[in-house]
N, CA, C and O atoms as a GROMACS GRO file, in nm:
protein
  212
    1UNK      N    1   0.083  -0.119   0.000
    1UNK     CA    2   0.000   0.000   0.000
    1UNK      C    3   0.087   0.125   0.000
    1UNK      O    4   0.199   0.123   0.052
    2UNK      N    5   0.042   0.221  -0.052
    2UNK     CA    6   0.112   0.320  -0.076
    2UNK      C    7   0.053   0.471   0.068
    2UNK      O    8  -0.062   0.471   0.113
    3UNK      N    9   0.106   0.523   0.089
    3UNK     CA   10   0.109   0.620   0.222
    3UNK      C   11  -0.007   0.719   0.188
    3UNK      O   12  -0.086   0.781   0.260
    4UNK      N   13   0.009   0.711   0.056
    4UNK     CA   14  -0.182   0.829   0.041
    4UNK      C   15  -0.278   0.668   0.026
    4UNK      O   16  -0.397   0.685   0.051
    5UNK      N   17  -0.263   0.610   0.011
    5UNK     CA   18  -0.411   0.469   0.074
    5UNK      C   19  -0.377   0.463   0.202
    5UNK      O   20  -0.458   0.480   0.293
    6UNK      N   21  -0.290   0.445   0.213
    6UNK     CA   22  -0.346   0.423   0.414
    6UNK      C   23  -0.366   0.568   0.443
    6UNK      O   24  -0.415   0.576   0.556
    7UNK      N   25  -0.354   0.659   0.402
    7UNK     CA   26  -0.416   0.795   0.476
    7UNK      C   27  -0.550   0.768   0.436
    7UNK      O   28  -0.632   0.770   0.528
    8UNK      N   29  -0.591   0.744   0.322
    8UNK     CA   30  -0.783   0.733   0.319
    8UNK      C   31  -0.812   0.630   0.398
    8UNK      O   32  -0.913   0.634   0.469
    9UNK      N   33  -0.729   0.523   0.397
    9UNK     CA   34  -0.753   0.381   0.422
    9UNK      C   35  -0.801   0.388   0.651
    9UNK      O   36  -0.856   0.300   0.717
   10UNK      N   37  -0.753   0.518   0.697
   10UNK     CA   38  -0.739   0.586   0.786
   10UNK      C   39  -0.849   0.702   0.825
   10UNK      O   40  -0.883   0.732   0.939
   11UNK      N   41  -0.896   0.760   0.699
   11UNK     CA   42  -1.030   0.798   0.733
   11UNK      C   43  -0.949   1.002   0.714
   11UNK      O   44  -0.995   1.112   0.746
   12UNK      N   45  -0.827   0.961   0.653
   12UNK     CA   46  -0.787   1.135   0.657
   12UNK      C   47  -0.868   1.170   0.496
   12UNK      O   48  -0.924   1.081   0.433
   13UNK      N   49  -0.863   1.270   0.464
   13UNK     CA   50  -0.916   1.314   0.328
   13UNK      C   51  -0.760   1.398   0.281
   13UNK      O   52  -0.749   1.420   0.160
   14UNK      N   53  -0.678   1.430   0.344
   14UNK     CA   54  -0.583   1.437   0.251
   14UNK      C   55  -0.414   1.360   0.325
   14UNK      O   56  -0.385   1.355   0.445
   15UNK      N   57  -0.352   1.322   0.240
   15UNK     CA   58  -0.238   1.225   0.230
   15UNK      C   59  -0.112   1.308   0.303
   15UNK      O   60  -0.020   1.264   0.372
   16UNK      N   61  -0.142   1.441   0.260
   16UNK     CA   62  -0.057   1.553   0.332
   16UNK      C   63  -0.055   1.588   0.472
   16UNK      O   64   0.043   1.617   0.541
   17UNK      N   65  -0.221   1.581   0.517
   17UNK     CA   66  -0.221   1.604   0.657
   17UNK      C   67  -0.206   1.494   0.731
   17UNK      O   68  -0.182   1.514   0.850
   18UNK      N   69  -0.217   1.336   0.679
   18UNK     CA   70  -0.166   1.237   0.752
   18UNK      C   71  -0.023   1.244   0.736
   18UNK      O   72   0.007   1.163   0.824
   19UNK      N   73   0.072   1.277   0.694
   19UNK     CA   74   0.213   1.280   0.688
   19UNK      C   75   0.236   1.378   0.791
   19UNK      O   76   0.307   1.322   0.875
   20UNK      N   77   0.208   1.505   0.829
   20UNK     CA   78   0.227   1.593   0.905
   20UNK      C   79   0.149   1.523   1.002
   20UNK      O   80   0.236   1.532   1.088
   21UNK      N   81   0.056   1.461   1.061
   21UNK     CA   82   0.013   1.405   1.214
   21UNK      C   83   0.098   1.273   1.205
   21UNK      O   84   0.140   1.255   1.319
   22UNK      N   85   0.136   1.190   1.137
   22UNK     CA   86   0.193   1.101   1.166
   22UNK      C   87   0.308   1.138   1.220
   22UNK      O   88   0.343   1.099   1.332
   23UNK      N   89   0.415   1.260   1.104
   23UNK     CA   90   0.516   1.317   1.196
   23UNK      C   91   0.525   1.335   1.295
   23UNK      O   92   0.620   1.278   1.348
   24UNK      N   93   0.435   1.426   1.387
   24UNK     CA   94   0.367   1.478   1.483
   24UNK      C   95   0.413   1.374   1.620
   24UNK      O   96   0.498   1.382   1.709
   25UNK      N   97   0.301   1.269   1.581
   25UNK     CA   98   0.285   1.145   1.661
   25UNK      C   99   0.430   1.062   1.645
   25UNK      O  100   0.494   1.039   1.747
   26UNK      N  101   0.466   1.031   1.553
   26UNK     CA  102   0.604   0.894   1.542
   26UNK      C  103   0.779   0.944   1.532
   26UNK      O  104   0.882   0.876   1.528
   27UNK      N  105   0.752   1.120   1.530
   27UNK     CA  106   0.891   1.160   1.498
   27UNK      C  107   0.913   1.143   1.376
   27UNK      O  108   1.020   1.200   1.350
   28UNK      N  109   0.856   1.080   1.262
   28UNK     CA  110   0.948   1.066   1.147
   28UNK      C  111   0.802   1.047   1.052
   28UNK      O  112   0.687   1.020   1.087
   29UNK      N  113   0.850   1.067   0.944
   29UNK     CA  114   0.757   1.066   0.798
   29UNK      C  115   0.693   0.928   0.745
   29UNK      O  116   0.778   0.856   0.692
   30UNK      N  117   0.608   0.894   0.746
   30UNK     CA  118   0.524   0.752   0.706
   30UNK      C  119   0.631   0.702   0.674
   30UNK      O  120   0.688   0.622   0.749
   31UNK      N  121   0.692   0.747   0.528
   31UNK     CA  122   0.807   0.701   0.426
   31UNK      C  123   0.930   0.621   0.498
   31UNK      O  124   0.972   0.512   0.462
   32UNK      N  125   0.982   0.706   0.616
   32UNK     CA  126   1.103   0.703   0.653
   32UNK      C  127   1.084   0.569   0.756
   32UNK      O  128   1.171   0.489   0.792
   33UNK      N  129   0.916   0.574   0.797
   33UNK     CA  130   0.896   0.481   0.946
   33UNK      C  131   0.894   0.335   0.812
   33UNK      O  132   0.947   0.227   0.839
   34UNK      N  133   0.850   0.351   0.725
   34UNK     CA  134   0.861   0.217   0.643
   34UNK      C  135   1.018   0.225   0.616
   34UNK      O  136   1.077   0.147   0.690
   35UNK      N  137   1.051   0.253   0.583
   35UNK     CA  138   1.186   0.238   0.562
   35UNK      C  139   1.267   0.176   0.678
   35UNK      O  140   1.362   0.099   0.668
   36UNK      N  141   1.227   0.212   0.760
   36UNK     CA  142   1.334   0.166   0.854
   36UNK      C  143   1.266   0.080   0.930
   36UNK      O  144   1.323   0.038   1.030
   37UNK      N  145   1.122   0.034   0.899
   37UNK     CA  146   1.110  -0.096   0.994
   37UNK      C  147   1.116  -0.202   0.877
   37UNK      O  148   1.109  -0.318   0.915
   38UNK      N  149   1.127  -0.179   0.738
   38UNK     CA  150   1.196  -0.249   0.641
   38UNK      C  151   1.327  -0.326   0.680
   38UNK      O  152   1.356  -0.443   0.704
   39UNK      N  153   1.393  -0.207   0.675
   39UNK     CA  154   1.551  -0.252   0.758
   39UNK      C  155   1.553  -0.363   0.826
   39UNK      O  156   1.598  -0.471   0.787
   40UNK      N  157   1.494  -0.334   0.949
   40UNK     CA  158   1.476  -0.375   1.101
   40UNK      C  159   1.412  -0.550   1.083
   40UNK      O  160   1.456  -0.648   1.144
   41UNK      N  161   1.296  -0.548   0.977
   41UNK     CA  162   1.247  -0.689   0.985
   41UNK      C  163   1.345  -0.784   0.865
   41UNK      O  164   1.333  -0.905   0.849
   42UNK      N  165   1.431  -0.702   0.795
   42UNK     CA  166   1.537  -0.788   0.701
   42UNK      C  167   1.657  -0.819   0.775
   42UNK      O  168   1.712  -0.918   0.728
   43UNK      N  169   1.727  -0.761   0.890
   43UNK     CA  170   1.813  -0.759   0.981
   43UNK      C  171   1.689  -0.920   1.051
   43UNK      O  172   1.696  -1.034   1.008
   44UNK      N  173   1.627  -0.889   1.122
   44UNK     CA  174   1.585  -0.978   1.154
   44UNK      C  175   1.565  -1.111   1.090
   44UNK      O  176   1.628  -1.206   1.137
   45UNK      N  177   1.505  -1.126   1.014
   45UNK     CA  178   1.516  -1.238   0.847
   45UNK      C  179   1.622  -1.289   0.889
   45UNK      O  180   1.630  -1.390   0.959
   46UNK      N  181   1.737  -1.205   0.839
   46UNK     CA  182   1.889  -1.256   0.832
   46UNK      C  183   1.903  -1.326   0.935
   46UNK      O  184   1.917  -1.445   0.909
   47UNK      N  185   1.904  -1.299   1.044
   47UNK     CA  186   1.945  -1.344   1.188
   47UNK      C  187   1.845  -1.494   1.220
   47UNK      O  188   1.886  -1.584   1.292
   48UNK      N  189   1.724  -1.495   1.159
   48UNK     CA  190   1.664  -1.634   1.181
   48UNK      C  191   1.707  -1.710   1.112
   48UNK      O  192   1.725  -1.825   1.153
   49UNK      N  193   1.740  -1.675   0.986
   49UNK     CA  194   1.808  -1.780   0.888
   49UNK      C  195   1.924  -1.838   0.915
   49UNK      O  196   1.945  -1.952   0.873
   50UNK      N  197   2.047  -1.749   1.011
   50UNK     CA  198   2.162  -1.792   1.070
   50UNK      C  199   2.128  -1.857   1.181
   50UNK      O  200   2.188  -1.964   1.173
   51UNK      N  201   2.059  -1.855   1.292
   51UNK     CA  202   2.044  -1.938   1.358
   51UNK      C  203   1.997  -2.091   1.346
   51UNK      O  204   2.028  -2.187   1.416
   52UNK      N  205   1.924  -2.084   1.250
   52UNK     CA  206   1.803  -2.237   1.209
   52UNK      C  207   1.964  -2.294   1.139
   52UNK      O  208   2.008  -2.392   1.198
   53UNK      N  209   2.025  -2.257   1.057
   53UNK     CA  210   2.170  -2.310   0.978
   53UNK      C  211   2.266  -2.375   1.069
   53UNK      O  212   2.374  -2.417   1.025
   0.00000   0.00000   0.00000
C-alpha cells in the first residue's frame, strides 16, 4: 500500500495532513517509518536464517 491509501484507508481526506500528524505522533515521515522498519524486519530475516543453519 502506498502512504496516500493508508491515509484514506485511515479515514484522513488528505495524504498531506496524515504525513504531518503522523510526523507529529512517530517523529518521522510515514516514508522514513517504512523504511526503517523495512531494515529492522530484514536484519531480523537474516538473523533467523543464521540461527536455524
Amino acid at each position: 500500500m502506498t502512504v496516500s491509501e493508508i491515509a484514506y484507508a485511515c479515514g484522513f481526506n488528505s495524504p498531506r495532513y496524515f504525513s504531518r500528524y503522523f510526523k507529529a505522533e512517530y517523529k518521522e515521515l510515514p516514508s522514513e517509518y517504512i523504511n526503517n522498519h523495512r531494515k529492522k524486519t530484514k536484519q531480523l530475516s537474516n538473523e533467523t536464517l543464521k540461527a536455524v543453519q
